[in-house]
C-alpha positions as CSV (number, residue, x, y, z in Angstrom):
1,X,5.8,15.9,-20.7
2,X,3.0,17.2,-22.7
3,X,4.2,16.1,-25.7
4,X,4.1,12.8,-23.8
5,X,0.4,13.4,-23.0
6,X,-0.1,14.2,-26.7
7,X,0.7,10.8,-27.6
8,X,-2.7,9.1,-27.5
9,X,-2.0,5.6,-27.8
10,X,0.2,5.6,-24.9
11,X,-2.4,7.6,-22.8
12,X,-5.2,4.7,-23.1
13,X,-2.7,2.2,-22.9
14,X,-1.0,3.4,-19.5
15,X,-5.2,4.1,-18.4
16,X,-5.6,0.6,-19.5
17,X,-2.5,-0.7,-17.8
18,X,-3.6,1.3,-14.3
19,X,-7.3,0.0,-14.1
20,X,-6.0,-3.4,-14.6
21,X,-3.8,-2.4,-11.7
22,X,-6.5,-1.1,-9.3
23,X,-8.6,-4.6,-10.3
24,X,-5.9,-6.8,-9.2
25,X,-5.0,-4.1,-6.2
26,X,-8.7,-4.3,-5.3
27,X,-9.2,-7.9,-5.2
28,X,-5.5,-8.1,-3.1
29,X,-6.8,-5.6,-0.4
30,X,-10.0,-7.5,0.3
31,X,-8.2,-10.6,-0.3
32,X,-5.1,-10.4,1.8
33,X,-5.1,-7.7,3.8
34,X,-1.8,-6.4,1.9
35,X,-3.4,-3.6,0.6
36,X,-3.4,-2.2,-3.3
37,X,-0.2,-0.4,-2.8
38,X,1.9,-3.2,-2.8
39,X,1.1,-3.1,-6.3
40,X,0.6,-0.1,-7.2
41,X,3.3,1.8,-6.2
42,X,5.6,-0.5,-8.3
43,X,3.7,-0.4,-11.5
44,X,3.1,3.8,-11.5
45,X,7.0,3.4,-10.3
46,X,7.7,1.5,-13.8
47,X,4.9,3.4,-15.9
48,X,5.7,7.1,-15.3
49,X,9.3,7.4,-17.0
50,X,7.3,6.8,-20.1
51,X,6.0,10.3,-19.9
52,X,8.7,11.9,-19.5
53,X,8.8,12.4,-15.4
54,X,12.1,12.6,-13.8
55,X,13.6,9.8,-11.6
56,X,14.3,12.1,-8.8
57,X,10.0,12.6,-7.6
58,X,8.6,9.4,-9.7
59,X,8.9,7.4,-7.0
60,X,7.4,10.3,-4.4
61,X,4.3,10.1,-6.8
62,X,4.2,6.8,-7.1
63,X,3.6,6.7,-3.4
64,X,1.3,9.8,-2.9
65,X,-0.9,8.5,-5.9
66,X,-1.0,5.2,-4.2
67,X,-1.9,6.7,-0.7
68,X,-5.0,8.8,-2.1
69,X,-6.2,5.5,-4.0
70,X,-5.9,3.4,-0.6
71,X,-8.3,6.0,1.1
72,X,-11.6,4.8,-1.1
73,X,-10.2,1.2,-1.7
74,X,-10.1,0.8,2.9
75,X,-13.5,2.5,3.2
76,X,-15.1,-0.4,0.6
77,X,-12.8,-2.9,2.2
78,X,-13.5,-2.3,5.5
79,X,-17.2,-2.1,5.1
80,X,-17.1,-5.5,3.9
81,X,-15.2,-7.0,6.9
82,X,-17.4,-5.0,9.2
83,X,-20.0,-6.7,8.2
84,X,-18.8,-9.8,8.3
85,X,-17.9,-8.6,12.1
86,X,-13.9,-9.2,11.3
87,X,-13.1,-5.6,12.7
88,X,-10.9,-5.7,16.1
89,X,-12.7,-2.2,17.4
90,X,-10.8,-2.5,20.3
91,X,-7.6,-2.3,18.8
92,X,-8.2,0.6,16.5
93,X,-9.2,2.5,19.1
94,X,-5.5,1.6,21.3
95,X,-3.6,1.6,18.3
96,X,-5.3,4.2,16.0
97,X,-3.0,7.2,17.3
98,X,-0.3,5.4,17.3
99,X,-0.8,4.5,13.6
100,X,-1.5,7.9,12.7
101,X,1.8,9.6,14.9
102,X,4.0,6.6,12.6
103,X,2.2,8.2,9.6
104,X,3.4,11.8,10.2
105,X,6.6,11.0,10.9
106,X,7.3,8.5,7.7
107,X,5.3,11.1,5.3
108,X,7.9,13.7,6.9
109,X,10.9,11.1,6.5
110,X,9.9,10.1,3.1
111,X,9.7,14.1,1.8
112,X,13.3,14.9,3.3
113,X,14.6,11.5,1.7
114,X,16.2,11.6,-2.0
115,X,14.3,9.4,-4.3
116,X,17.1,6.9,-4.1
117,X,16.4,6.2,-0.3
118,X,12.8,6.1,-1.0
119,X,12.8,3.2,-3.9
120,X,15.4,1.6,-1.9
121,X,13.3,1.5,1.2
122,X,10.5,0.0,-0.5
123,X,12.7,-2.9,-2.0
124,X,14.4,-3.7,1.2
125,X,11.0,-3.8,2.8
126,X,9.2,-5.5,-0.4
127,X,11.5,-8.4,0.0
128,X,11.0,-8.7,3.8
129,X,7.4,-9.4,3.0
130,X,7.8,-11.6,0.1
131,X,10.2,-13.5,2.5
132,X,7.8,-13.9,5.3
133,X,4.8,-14.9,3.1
134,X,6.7,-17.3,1.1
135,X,8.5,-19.5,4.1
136,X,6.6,-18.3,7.1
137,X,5.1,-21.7,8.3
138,X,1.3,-21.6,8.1
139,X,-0.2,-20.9,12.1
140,X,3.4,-19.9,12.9
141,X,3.1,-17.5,16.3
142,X,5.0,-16.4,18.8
143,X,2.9,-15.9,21.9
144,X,-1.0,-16.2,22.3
145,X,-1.8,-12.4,22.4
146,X,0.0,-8.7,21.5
147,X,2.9,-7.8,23.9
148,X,2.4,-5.0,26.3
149,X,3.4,-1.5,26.1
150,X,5.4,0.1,25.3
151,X,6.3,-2.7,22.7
152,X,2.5,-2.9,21.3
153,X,2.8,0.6,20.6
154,X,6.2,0.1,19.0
155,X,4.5,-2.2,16.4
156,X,2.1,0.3,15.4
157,X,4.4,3.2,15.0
158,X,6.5,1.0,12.8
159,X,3.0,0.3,10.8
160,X,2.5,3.5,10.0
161,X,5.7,4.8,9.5
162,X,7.3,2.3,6.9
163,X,3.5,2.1,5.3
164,X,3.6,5.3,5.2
165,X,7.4,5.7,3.6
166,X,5.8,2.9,0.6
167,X,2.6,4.1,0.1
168,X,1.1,0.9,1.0
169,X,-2.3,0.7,3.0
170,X,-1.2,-1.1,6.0
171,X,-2.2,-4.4,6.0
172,X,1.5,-5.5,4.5
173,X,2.5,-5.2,7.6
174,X,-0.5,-5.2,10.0
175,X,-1.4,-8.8,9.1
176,X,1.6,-10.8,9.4
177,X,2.4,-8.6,12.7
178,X,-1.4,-9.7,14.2
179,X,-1.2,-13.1,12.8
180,X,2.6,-13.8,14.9
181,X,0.3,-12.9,17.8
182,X,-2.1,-15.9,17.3
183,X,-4.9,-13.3,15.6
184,X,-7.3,-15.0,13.4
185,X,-6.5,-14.4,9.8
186,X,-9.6,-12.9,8.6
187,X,-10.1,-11.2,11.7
188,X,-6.3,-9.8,11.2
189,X,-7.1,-8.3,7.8
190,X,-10.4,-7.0,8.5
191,X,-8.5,-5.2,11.2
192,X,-5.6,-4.2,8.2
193,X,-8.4,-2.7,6.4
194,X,-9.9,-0.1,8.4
195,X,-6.4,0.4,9.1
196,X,-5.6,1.2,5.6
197,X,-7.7,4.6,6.1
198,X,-5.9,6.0,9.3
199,X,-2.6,5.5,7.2
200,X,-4.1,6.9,3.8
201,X,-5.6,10.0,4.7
202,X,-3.1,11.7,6.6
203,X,-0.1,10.3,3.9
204,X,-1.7,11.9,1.0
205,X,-2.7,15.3,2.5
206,X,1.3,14.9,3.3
207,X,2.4,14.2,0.0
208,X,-0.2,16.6,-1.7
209,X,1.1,19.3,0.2
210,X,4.8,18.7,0.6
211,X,5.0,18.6,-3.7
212,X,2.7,21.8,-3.9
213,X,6.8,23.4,-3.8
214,X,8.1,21.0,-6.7
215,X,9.1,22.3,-10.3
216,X,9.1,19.5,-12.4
217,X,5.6,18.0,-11.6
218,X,3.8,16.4,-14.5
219,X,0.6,17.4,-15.7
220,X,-2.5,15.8,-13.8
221,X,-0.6,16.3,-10.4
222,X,-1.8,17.9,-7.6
223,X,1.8,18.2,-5.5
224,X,2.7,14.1,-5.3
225,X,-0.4,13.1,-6.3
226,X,-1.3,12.1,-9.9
227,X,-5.0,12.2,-10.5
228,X,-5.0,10.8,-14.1
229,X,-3.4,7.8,-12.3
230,X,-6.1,8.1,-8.9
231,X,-9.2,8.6,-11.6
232,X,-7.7,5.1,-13.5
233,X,-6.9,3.0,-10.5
234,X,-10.1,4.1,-8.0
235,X,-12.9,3.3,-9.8
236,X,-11.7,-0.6,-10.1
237,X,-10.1,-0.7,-6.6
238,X,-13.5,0.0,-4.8
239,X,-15.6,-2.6,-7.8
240,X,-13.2,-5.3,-6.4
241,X,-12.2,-4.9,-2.9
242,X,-15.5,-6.5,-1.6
243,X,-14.9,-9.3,-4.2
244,X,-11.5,-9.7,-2.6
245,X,-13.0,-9.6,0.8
246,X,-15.6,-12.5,-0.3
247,X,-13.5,-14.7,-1.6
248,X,-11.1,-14.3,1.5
249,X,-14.1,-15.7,3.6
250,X,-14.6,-19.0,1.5
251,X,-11.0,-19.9,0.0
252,X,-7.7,-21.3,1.3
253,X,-5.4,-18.7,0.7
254,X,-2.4,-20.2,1.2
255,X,-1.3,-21.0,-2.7
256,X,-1.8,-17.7,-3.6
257,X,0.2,-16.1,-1.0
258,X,3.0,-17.7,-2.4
259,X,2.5,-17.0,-5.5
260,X,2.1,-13.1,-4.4
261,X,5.9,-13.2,-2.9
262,X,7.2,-14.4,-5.8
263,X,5.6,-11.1,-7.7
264,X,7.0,-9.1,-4.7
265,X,10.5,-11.1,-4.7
266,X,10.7,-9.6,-8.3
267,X,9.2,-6.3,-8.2
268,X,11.9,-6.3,-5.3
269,X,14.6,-7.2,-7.6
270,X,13.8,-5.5,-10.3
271,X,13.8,-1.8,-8.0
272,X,17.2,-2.8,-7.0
273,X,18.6,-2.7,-10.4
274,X,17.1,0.3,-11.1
275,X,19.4,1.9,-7.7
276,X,22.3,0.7,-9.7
């Protein structure tokens, strides 16, 4: 592995490669309400065999690094929304615990789980939100408001869990969930964003804890969290998540959501061929 690190060419470019990740994971968080993981999780996934780290924890640090860069990108996302008054208080405060409970157990979950469960979680689910964003019709809803208990709080445990489980920031899930329930879209990820941090914070102490154990860690980790990869993506993710979040309030988004599926109906693919 450090003779990996010795190689400077392939240092810059794999920088390179993650800052152009956290740009384009930036602008999506602010943007969508999917949240930076989505992407990043599947490029660190695809970049970190290249120095040398070992299938069976690549994907656990692909998901811990993602969950520490999610914590800075939802504070400048949600700032944004909040001041554009597209934060639902009043559900972060029913559902915040909730969120956080789901997060304990998926972090837990995803630490017992093999590496195999893990990328194939993230594949099944990948292509469950590629799926909905590609065919769901636009204003599609299936009653005017959230259900009540216990199936409200059902929906947020499942948010945090499985977000927890991909390393993704929340609003993957949080926004086509709120938006079934007739929430207004920007109102919806606004809410994903603030979100985001409940789900980040605790995840990544989880994974930076639970890998403190490991062996084979590469250098720049601190237990699942790699902060050569965190230092790369974070910087860009915070310049651009209130871009994202600007143009969210002016544009149709409706084109590029489809064209976001498609990335996340291969990045799907392509993480079930690497199971085989």
């Amino acid at each position: 592995m450090s003779d990996q690190f010795s190689n400077i060419p392939l240092l810059v470019g794999m920088i390179a490669t993650l800052a152009a990740t956290g740009v384009v994971g930036g602008i999506l968080a602010g943007l969508l309400g999917v949240g930076g993981g989505i992407v990043i999780v599947p490029v660190l996934f695809h970049l970190l065999p290249f120095f040398g780290v070992e299938d069976d924890i690549r994907m656990h640090i692909a998901v811990g690094t993602s969950l520490a860069t999610i914590i800075l990108t939802s504070i400048s996302s949600a700032r944004s929304h909040y001041k554009k008054g597209a934060i639902d208080t009043q559900l972060l405060k029913s559902w915040g615990i909730v969120i956080f409970l789901g997060v304990l157990g998926g972090t837990w979950m995803a630490n017992m789980v093999n590496a195999t469960i893990l990328t194939a979680v993230f594949a099944v689910l990948a292509l469950v939100v590629a799926a909905n964003m590609a065919f769901r019709p636009e204003g599609a809803h299936l009653a005017e408001k959230l259900p009540p208990s216990p199936i409200k709080e059902g929906l947020a445990l499942f948010i945090g869990w499985f977000s927890a489980m991909m390393g993704i920031g929340g609003g993957t899930f949080t926004v086509p969930i709120l938006t079934l329930f007739s929430y207004p879209i920007r109102k919806a990820v606004g809410t994903a964003s603030a979100i985001g941090l409940i789900i980040a914070i605790p995840g990544t102490v989880g994974f930076l804890y639970s890998g403190l154990s490991v062996d084979n860690l590469p250098p720049g980790n601190i237990g699942y969290v790699n902060i050569i990869g965190f230092l790369a993506i974070v910087p860009m993710t915070m310049l651009f998540a209130p871009v994202g979040a600007k143009i969210a309030h002016s544009i149709n988004t409706g084109l590029l959501k489809k064209a976001f599926a498609f990335f996340l109906f291969l990045t799907s693919l392509r993480m079930f061929y690497s199971l085989l």
